[in-house]
N, C-alpha and C positions, 0 to 999 in steps of 0.2 A: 834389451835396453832398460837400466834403470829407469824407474817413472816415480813423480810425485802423489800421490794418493791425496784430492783435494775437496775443498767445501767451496762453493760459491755463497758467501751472505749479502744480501742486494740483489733485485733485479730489475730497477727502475732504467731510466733510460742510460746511466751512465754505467749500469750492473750488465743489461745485457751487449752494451758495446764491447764492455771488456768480457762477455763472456764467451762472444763471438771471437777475440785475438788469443784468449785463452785455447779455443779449441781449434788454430792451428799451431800447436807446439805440439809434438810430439811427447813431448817428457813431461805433461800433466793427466792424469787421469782422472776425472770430475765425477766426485761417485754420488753428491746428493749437492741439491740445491735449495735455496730457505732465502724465503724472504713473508714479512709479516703479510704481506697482500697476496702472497701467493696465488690465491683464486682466480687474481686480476693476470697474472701471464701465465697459468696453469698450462692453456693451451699452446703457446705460443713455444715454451720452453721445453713443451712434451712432442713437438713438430721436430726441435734439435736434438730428440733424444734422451733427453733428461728426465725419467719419470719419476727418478729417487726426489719427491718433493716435501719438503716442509716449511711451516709458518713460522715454525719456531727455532731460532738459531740454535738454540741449545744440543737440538738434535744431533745436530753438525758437530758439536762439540764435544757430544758422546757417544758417537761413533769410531769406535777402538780400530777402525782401516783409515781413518781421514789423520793426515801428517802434517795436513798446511791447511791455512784458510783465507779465501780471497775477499777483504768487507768492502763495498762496495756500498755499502747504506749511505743517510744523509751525516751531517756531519756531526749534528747530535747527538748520536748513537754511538759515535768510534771509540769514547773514553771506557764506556762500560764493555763493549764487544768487545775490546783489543786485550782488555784486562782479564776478560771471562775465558779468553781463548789461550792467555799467557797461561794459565792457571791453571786450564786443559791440557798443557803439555805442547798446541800446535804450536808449529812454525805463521808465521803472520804478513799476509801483505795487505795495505790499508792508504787508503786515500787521504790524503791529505785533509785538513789538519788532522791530529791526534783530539783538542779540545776548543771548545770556545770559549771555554772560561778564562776568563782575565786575569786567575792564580795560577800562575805557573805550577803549583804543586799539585794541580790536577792531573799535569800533562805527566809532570816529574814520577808521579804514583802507579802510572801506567807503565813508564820506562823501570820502574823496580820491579814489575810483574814479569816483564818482560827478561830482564837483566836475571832474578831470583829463578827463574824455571827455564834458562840455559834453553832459551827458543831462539830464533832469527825475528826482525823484523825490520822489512822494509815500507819503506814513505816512499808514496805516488807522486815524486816531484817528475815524471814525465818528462820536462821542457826540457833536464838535463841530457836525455838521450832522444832529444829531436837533433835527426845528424848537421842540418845548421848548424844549430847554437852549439851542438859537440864537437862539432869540427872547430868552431872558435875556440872554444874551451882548451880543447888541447894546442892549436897555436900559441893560443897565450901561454901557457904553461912551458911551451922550445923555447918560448921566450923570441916569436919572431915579429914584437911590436914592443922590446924590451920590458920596463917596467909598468906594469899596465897604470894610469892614476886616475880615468873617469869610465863609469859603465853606462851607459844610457839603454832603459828598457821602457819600451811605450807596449801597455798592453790595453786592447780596447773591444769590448765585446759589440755584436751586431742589433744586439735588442735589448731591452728591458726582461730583467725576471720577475715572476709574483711576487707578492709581498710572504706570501704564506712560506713557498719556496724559497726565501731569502732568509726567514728568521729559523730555518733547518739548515742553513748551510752555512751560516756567519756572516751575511752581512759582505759588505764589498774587501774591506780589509781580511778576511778570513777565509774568505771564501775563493776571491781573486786574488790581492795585492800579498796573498802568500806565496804563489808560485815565484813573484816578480823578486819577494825577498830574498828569495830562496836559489833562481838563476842568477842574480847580481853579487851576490855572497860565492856563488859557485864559479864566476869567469875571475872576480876578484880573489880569490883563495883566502880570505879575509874576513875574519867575524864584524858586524857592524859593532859601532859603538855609540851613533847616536841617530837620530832623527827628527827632520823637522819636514810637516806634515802641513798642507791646508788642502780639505776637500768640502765641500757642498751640493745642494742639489740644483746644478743647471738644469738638467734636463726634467723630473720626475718630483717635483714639491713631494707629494706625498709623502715621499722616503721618509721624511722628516719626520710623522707617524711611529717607523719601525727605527728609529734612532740610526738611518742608515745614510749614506750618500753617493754620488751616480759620477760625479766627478773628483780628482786625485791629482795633486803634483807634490811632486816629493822631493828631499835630500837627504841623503844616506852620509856618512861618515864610516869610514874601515879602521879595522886597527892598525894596519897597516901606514895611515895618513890617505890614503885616496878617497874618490866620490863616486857617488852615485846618483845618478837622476831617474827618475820613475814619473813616468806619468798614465792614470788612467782613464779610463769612461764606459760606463754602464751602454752604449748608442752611438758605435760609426756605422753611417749608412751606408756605408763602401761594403762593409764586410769585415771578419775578423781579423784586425790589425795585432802584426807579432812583431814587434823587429826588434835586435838587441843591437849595438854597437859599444866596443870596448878600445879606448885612445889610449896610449902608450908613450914613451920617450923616446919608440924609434918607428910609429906610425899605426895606425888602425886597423880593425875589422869590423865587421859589420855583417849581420843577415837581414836581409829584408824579407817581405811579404812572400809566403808561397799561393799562388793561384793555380787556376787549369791552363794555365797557357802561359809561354816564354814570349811569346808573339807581340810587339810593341809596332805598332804603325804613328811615322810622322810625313806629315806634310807642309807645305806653307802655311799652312794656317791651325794645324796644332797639331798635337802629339795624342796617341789613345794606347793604354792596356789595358788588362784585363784586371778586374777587382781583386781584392784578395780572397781565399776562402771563406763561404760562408759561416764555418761554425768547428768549435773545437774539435768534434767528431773526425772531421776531415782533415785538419790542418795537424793535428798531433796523430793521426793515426798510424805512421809507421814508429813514433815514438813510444804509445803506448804498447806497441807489440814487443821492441827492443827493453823496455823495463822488466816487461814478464820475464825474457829471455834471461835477461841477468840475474832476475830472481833465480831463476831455476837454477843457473848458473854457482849462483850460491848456495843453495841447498845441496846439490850433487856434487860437486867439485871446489866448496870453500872456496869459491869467488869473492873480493870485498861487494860487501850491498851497496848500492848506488846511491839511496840514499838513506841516513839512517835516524833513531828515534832524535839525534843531536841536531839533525839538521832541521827535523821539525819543530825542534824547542827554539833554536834559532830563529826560526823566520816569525814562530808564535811571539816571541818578545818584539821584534821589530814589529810587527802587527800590535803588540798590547802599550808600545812605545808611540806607534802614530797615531792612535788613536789619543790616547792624553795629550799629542802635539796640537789635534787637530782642536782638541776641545780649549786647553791653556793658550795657542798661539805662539808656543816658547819650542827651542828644541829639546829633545827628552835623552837623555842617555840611555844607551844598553849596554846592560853584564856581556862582556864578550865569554866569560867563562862559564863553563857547564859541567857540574860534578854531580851525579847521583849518590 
């Protein structure tokens, strides 16, 4: 069996989840792992086997057996590691965003590195191949709700995050309300074109400190002519709320909440189910498994990438567009076009 020869860079909470779905694929072989704190899961990661360790990425990067690299770091870090790894010749998988900078030609700089050293690289949009929202995806695309014209995605996290951990990862528009850009553009087949944005701090004043906000409602504009509705929040006490719904000219679809249980009990006097999952770990976990898959897929067998440096530049503009909506009050247009 052909295998991928791989680097894991990351191993924080989101590094070792995905390191754990990485190591049931048969067709990855994980020959060193790196992350700057190393010391801090030294132990933990040497329990799975993995004793080829270093602090410093670069390792990884000059190691003439490693073909691919998996980044998994904060989000601060992906511009210069995606670049350093283009550069190295690997193949590249990397979590969303590519940058947090508000010049697109940070992000665009990476995709020439990428594009110039004839590597692959994949974007962590996940929610695409969570088989709900993909089983929508491909309905709409038979065309069995005809011509799709509103998307409605409500995504809403279970708690608050640090402050500290929020100005490494972008903030609520970068860090969350990119996935949201990025499914709504995906069931729609349609680049946005514009944006009109108000978010504030209901929940967590502070924010306002880290120039951040906990609450989101949104409207999208397609080039196509169709809409989109978004809404977020940093705190549902239910648990992690996902549901997408897409309205059509010849009827809808919709996913709602996944929990542990189907089981709904009613009575006279009211109706009860079970909450939603508590936390992204759980609720995207057979997603996150199915993106590796297709990674590999592409590597081995020129599968198209699921998602690519384009679609990150995409959802980074409708993110660098809401945010000037939310500050102006006005709606902001977006370049639906993308040329390196």
């Amino acid at each position: 069996m052909e295998t991928i020869k791989a680097g894991v860079i990351g191993l924080g909470r989101a590094g070792q989840m995905h390191l754990h779905n990485l190591m049931t694929i048969p067709e990855i072989d994980i020959l060193q792992v790196a992350d700057v704190f190393i010391d801090k899961f030294s132990d933990k990661i040497s329990d799975l086997g993995f004793t080829n360790q270093t602090s410093d990425y670069h390792d990884i990067l000059n190691n003439p057996e490693i073909n691919t690299v998996f980044v998994f770091t904060s989000t601060d870090t992906h511009e210069q590691i995606v670049t350093d790894a283009a550069n190295a010749g690997k193949n590249i998988f990397c979590e969303k965003p590519l940058s947090m900078d508000t010049n697109e030609e940070a992000s665009a700089n990476v995709l020439k590195a990428v594009k110039e050293n004839h590597v692959k690289l994949q974007i962590g949009f996940n929610r695409r191949m969570d088989p709900q929202f993909h089983n929508i995806y491909e309905q709409v695309r038979s065309g069995k709700i005809g011509t799709p014209q509103v998307v409605k995605v409500t995504s809403r996290d279970p708690d608050l995050l640090p402050h500290d951990l929020i100005q490494r990862i972008g903030g609520l528009l970068f860090d969350f309300t990119m996935h949201d850009f990025d499914i709504a553009r995906y069931m729609m087949g349609s680049n946005i074109t514009e944006v009109y944005a108000k978010g504030g701090t209901l929940i967590d004043p502070t924010l306002k400190e880290i120039n951040d906000i906990d609450t989101l409602a949104l409207v999208v504009q397609f080039e196509n002519g169709a809409y989109g509705l978004i809404d977020n929040s940093r705190k549902a006490v239910y648990g992690y709320d996902q549901r997408v719904e897409v309205f059509g000219s010849a009827g809808m679809l919709k996913a709602e909440n996944v929990s542990n249980s189907t089981v709904e009990l009613y009575t006279k006097d009211n109706e009860t189910k079970k909450n939603p999952l508590p936390i992204f770990t759980q609720r995207y976990k057979e997603a996150y498994t199915i993106e590796m898959k297709a990674f590999v897929q592409s590597l081995l067998n020129g599968a198209p990438l699921v998602a690519t440096g384009e679609d990150v530049i995409m959802a980074q503009r409708a993110a660098i567009a809401a945010q000037k909506s939310i500050k102006s009050g006005k709606p902001v247009k977006v370049d639906p076009v993308f040329k390196l």
